[in-house]
C-alpha positions as CSV (number, residue, x, y, z in Angstrom):
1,X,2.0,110.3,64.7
2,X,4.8,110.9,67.3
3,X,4.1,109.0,70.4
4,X,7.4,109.6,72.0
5,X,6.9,112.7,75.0
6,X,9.2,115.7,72.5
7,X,10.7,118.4,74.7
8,X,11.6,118.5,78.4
9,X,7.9,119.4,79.7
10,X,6.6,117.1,78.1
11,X,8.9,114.2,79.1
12,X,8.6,115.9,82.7
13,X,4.7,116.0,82.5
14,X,4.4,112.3,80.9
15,X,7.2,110.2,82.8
16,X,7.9,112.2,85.9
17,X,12.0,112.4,84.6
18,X,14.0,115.3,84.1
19,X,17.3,115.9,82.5
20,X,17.4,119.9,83.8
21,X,19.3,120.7,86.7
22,X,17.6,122.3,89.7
23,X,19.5,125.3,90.5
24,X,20.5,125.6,94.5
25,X,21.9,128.2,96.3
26,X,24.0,127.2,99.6
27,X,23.9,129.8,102.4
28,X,27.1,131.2,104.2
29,X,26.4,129.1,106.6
30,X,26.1,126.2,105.5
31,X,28.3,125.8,103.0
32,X,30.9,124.2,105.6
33,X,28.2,122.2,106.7
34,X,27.1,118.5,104.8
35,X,24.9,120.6,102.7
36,X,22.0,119.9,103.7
37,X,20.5,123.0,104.4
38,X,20.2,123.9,100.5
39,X,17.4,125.6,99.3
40,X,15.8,126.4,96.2
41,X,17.0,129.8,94.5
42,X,13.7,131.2,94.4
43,X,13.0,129.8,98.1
44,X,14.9,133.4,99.2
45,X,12.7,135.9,97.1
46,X,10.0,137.7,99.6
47,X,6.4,138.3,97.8
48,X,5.2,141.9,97.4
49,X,3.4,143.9,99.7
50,X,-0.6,144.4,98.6
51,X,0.2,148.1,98.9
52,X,3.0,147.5,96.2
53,X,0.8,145.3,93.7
54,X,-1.4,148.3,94.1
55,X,1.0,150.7,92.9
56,X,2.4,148.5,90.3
57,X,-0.8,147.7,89.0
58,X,-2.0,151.4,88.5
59,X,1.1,152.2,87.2
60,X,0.5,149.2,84.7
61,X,-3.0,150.3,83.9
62,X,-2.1,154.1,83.4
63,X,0.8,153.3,81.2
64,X,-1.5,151.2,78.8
65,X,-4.8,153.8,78.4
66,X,-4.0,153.8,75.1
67,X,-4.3,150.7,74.4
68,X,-7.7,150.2,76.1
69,X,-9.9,151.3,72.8
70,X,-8.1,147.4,71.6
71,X,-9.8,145.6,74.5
72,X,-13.5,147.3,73.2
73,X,-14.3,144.3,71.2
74,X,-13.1,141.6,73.5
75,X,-15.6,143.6,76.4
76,X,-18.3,143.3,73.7
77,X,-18.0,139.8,72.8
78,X,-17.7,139.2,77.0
79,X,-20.9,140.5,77.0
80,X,-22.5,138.7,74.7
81,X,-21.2,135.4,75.6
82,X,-22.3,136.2,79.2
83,X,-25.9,136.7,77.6
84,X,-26.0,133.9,75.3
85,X,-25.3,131.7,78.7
86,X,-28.3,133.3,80.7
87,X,-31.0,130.6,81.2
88,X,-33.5,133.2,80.1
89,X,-33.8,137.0,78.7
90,X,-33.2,139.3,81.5
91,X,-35.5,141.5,83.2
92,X,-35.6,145.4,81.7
93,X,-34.8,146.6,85.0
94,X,-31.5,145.1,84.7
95,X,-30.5,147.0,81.8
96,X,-31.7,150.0,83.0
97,X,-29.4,149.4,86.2
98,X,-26.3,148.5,83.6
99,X,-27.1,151.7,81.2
100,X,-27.2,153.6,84.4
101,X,-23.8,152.4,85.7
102,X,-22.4,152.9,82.0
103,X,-22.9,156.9,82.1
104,X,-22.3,157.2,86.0
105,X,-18.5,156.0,85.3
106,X,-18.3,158.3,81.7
107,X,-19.7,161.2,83.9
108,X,-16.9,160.1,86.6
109,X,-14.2,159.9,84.2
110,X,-15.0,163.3,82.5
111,X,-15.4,165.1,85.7
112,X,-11.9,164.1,86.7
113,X,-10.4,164.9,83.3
114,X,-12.4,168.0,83.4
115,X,-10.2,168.7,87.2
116,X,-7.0,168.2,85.2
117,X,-7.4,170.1,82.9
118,X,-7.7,167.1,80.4
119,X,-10.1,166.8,77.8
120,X,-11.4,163.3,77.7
């Protein structure tokens, strides 16, 4: 067996040494200067507004409905693994409640499909 770290992460992970350059941008400013106002090159990227994630991420969600029918069995199996890993069997009323939720969204779902003229 190998006990040499193979591949940079691993030699970074294992030793703390890298051979990989870190890439630096030098500002306008700056770059007269002694150079000691460099920065990292993703130190100048600015993080997305919440109302932009939002957007993206029903833009995201929207373009995959077609694809949601492939998550069915991973939900099931969540499930299952969630009740396997109760101390004890739930209570009925519990299922009830989760049944209950279960047709209030399909209701929800058709009735806005049924306003778009969608079938669903």
């Amino acid at each position: 067996m190998c006990m040499e770290p193979v591949g940079e992460g691993a030699i970074r992970v294992t030793t703390g040494r890298s051979d990989m350059d870190v890439m630096t941008v030098i500002d306008d400013a700056s770059a007269n200067a002694s150079g000691k106002d460099r920065r990292h090159i993703m130190g100048s990227l600015k993080p997305p507004s919440p109302a932009t994630m939002w957007t993206e991420f029903k833009a995201e969600v929207l373009a995959q409905t077609d694809h949601w029918p492939l998550w069915l069995p991973v939900a099931f199996g969540c499930g299952a693994s969630i009740y396997f890993a109760l101390p004890r069997e739930p209570t009925a009323w519990l299922a009830w409640l989760c049944l209950g939720a279960t047709i209030a969204m399909v209701a929800f779902r058709h009735r806005l499909s049924a306003g778009r003229g969608q079938s669903a």
